[in-house]
LUMTIBA-748677 format. One record per residue (C-alpha): residue number from 0; y, z, x. Coordinates in pm, 1 decimal, decimal comma, always signed. Layout:
NUM / Y / Z / X
...
% end
This chain:
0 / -1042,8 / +1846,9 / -1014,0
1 / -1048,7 / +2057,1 / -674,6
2 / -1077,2 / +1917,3 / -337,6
3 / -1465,4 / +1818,4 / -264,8
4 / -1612,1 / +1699,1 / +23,5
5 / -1920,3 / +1611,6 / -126,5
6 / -1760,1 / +1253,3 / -208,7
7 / -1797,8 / +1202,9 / +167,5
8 / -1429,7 / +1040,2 / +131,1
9 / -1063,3 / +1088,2 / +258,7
10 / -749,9 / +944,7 / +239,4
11 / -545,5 / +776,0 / +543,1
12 / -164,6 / +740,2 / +546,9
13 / -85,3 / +482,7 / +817,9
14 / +266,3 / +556,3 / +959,2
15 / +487,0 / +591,9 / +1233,1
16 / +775,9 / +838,6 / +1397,1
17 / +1036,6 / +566,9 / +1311,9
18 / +949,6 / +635,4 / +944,0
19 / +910,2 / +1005,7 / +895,9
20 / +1171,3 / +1002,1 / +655,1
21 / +927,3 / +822,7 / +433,9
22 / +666,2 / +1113,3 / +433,4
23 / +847,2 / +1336,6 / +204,8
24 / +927,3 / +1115,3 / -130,5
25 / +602,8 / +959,4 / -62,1
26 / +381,5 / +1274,9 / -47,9
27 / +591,5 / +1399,9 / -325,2
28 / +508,2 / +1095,1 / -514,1
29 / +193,2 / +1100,6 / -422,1
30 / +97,1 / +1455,3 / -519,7
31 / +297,5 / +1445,7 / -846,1
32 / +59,4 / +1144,7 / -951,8
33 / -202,5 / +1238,8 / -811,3
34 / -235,2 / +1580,5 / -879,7
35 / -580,1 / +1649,5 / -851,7
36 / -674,1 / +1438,9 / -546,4
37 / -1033,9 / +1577,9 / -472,1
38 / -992,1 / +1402,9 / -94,7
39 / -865,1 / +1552,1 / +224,0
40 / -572,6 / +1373,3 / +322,5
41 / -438,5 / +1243,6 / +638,8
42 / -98,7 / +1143,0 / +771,9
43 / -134,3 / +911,4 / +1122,1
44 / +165,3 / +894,8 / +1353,7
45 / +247,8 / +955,4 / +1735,2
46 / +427,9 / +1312,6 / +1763,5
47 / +639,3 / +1413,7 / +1451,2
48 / +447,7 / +1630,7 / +1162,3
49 / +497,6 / +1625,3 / +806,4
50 / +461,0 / +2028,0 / +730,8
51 / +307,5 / +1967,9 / +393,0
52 / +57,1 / +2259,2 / +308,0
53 / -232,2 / +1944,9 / +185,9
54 / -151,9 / +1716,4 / +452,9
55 / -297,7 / +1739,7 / +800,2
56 / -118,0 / +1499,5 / +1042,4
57 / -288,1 / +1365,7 / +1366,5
58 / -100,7 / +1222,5 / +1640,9
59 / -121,7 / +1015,1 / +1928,2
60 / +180,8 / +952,1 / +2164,2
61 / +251,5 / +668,6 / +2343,3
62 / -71,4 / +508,0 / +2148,4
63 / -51,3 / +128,6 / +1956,7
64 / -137,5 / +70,9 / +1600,7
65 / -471,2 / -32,4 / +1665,7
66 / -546,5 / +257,7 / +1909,2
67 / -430,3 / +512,9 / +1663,3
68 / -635,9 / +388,4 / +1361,1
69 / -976,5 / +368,6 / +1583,8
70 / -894,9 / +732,0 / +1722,9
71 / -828,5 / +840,6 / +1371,8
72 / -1135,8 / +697,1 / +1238,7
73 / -1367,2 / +861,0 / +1457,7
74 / -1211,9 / +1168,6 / +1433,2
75 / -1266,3 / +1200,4 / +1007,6
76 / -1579,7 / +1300,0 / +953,0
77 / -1572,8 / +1128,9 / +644,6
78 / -1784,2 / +795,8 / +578,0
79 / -1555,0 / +644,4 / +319,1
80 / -1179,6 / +633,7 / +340,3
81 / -907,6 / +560,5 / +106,1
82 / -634,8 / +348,9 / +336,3
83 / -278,2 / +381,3 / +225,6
84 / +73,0 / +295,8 / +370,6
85 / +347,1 / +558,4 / +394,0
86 / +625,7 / +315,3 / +173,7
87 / +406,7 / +304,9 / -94,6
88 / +571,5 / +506,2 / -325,0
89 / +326,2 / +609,8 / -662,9
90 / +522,4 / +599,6 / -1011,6
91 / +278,0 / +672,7 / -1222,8
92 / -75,9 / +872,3 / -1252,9
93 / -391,5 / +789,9 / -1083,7
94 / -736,2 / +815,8 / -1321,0
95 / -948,9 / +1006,6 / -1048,6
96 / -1215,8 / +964,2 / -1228,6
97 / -1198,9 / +560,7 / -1185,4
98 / -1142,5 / +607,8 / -802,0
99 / -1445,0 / +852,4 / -806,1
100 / -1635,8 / +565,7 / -977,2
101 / -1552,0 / +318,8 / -704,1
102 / -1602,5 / +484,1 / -422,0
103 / -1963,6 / +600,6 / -524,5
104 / -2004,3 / +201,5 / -639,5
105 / -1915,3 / +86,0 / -262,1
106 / -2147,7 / +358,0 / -109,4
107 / -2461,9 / +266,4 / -348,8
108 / -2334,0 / -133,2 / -320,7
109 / -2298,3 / -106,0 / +58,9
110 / -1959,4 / -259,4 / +51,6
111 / -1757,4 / -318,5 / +342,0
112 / -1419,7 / -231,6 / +80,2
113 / -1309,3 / -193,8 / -243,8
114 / -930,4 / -336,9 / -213,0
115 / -746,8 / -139,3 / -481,9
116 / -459,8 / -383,1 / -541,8
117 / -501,9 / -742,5 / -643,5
118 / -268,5 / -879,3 / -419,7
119 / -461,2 / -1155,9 / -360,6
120 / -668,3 / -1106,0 / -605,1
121 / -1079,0 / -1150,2 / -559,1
122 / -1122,6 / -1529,4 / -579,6
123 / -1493,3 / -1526,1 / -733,3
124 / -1661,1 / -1323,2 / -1035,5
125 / -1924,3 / -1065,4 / -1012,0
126 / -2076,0 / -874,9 / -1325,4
127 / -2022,4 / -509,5 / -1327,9
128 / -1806,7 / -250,0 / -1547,9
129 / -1547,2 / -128,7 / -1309,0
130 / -1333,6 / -410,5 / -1321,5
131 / -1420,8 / -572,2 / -1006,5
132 / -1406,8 / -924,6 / -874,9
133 / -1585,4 / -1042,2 / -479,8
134 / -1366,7 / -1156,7 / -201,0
135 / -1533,4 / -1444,7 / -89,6
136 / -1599,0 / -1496,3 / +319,6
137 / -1350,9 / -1831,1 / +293,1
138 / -1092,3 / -1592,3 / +171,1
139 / -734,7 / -1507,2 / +280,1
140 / -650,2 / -1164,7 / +389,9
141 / -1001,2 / -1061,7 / +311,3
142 / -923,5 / -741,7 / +501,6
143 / -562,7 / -710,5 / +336,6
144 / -418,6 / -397,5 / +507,6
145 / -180,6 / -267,0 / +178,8
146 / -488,6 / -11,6 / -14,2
147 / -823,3 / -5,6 / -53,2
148 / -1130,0 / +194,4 / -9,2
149 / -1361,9 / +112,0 / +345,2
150 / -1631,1 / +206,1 / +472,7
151 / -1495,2 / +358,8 / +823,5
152 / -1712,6 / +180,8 / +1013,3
153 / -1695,1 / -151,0 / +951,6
154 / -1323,4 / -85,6 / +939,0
155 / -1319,1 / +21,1 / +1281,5
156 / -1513,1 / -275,5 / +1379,0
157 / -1288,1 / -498,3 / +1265,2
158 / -992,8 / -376,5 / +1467,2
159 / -931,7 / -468,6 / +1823,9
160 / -768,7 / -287,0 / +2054,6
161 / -353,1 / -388,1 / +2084,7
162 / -363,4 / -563,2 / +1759,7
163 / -61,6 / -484,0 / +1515,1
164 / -188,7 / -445,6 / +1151,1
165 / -60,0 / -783,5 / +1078,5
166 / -253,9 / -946,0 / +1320,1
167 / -538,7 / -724,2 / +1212,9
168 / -492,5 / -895,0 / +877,4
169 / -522,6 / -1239,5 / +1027,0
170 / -762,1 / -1193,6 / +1263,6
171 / -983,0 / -905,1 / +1114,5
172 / -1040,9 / -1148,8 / +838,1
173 / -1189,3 / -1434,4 / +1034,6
174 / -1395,5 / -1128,7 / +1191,2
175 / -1552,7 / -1065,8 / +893,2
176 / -1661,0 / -1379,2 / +797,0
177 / -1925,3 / -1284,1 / +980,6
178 / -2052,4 / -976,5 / +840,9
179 / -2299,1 / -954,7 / +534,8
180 / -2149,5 / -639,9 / +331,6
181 / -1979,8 / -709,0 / -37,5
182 / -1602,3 / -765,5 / -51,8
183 / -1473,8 / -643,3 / -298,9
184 / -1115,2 / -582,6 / -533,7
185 / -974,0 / -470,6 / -848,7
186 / -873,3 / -703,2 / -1096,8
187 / -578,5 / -477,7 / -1197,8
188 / -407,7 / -191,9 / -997,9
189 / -601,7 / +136,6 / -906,9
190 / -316,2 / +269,6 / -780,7
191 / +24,0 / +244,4 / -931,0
192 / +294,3 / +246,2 / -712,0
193 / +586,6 / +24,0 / -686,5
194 / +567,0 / -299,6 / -703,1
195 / +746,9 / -388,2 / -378,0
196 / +678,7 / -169,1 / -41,7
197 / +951,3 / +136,9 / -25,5
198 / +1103,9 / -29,6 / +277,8
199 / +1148,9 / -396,7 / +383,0
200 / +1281,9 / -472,4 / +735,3
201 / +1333,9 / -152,3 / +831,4
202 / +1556,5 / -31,8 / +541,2
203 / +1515,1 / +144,7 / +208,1
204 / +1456,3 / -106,1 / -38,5
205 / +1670,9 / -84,8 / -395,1
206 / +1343,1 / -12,5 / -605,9
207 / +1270,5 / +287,6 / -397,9
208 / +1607,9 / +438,9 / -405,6
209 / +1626,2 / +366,1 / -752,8
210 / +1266,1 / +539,8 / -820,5
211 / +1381,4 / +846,1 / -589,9
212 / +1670,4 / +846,0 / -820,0
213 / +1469,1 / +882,6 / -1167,9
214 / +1197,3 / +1148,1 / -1009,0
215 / +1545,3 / +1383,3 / -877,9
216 / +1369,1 / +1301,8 / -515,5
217 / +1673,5 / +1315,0 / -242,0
218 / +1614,0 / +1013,2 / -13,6
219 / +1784,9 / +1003,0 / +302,1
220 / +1960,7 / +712,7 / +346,1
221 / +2142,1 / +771,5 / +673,7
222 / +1903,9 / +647,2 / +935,1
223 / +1752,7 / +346,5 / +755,6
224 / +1989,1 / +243,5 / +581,8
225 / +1944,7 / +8,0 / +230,6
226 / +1826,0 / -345,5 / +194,5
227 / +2131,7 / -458,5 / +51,0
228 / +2036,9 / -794,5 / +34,5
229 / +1709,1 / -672,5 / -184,6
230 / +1973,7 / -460,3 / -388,5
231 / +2160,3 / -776,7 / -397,0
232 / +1865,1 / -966,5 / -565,8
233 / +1816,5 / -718,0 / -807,6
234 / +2130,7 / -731,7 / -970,2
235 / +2195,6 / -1077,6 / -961,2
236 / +1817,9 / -1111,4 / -1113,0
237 / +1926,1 / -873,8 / -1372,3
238 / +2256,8 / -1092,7 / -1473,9
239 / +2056,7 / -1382,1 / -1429,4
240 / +1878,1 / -1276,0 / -1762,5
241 / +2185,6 / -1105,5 / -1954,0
242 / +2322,6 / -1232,3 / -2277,3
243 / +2635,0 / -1410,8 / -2063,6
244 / +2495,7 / -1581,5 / -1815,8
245 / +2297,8 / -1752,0 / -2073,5
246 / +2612,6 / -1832,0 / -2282,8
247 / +2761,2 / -1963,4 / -1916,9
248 / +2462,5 / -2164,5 / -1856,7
249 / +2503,9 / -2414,0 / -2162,8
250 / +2855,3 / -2514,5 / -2044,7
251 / +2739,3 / -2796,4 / -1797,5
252 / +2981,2 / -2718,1 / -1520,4
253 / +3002,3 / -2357,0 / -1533,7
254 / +2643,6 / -2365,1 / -1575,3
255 / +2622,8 / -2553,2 / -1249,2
256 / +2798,7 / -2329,4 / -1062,6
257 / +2622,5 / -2011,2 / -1180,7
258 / +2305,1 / -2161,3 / -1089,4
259 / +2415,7 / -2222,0 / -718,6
260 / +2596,6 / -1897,5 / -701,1
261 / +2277,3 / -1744,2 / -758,5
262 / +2050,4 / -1957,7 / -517,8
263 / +2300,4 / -1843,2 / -269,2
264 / +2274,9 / -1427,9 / -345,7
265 / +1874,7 / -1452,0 / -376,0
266 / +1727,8 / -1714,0 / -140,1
% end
């Protein structure tokens, strides 16, 4: 499917300078899985460019989070956007056909969003064939931040200037308590990426390094560093559910033992 700007829709990458070194595996992801993306696509930071012949960056120095987004949203012409995060790292193909399905569902619904991962997931039932559940107006994180289709506008208007995007979160969702457009979220992924953000405090987290690894993408490590502590978690989760450990566990000391040694490496 070639790009079309009939769907009236593009795609947002929120980032940052401090994370450019993000914006390669993740457009690389994100193109490999996504070949056919019909959508322009956008990459938001404040002066570094990602030279990527499909991407078009836009940046504002010395601008906040919240002052970034609004610029960026008045400046695509587009009514609908798909919002995206630059650590979220795609593993496996997108059905463009689906997306196409829900975006033309929010514009003929009038929906405020379409969040395209269930994390939460929508909290009350609706009847319909795309696989789609209502965020109710008492809900948490109504206006969850991590992907999901909006309509521009009332995305905008739910941002205030100086807010980060987790006090967006917070306070964008009490916001739209007030507001009569549909809520609304998958019931299973859209989108598949991994399962945990590409970086956690700052650092490369093991999953990603470990994806980069399978898809012969060279992630550099130098600057962010890994989460060894997340790295940690995944091995000791992984002998945690091995053949020994379970042998180890019926012996009521040694069993003990493992069970704290563990608490220790994962809490």
């Amino acid at each position: 499917m070639e790009a079309n700007y009939n769907y009236n829709c593009a795609v947002i990458v929120s980032s940052c300078d401090a994370y450019e070194d993000a914006w390669m595996p993740f457009f690389t992801l994100f193109f490999r899985y996504w070949p056919d993306c019909p959508f322009p696509v956008y990459l938001i930071t404040e002066t570094k460019t990602y030279s990527g012949p499909r991407v078009v960056t836009l940046n504002y120095p010395d601008q906040s989070w919240a002052t970034r987004t609004k610029k960026t949203l008045d400046r695509v012409k587009e009514t609908y956007i798909i919002w995206l995060l630059e650590d979220l790292f795609f593993e496996a193909k997108t059905d463009t056909n689906y997306i196409v399905e829900l975006i033309s569902y929010a514009k003929t619904h009038h929906a405020a969003t379409i969040r395209l991962e269930p994390n939460p997931p929508p909290d009350e039932n609706y009847l319909n064939n795309l696989n789609l559940g209502l965020v109710s107006k008492k809900a948490e994180y109504r206006t969850s931040l991590i992907s999901g289709i909006w309509n521009k506008d009332i995305f905008s208007s739910l941002i205030k200037p100086g807010e980060s995007p987790w006090q967006m979160e917070v306070e964008g969702t009490n916001r739209s308590r007030s507001l009569d457009f549909q809520f609304f979220c998958v019931k299973s992924r859209a989108l598949h990426w991994l399962n945990v953000g590409a970086i956690r405090s700052g650092k490369w987290t093991h999953e990603a390094v470990e994806l980069c690894k399978r898809e012969g993408i060279t992630l550099n490590t130098r600057r962010l560093g890994i989460h060894r502590k997340r790295q940690f978690q995944m091995w000791g989760n992984k002998f945690r559910k091995g053949k020994f450990a379970h042998v180890v566990r019926q012996i009521p000391v040694a069993g003990w033992i493992l069970s704290k040694l563990f608490y220790r490496v994962i809490k």
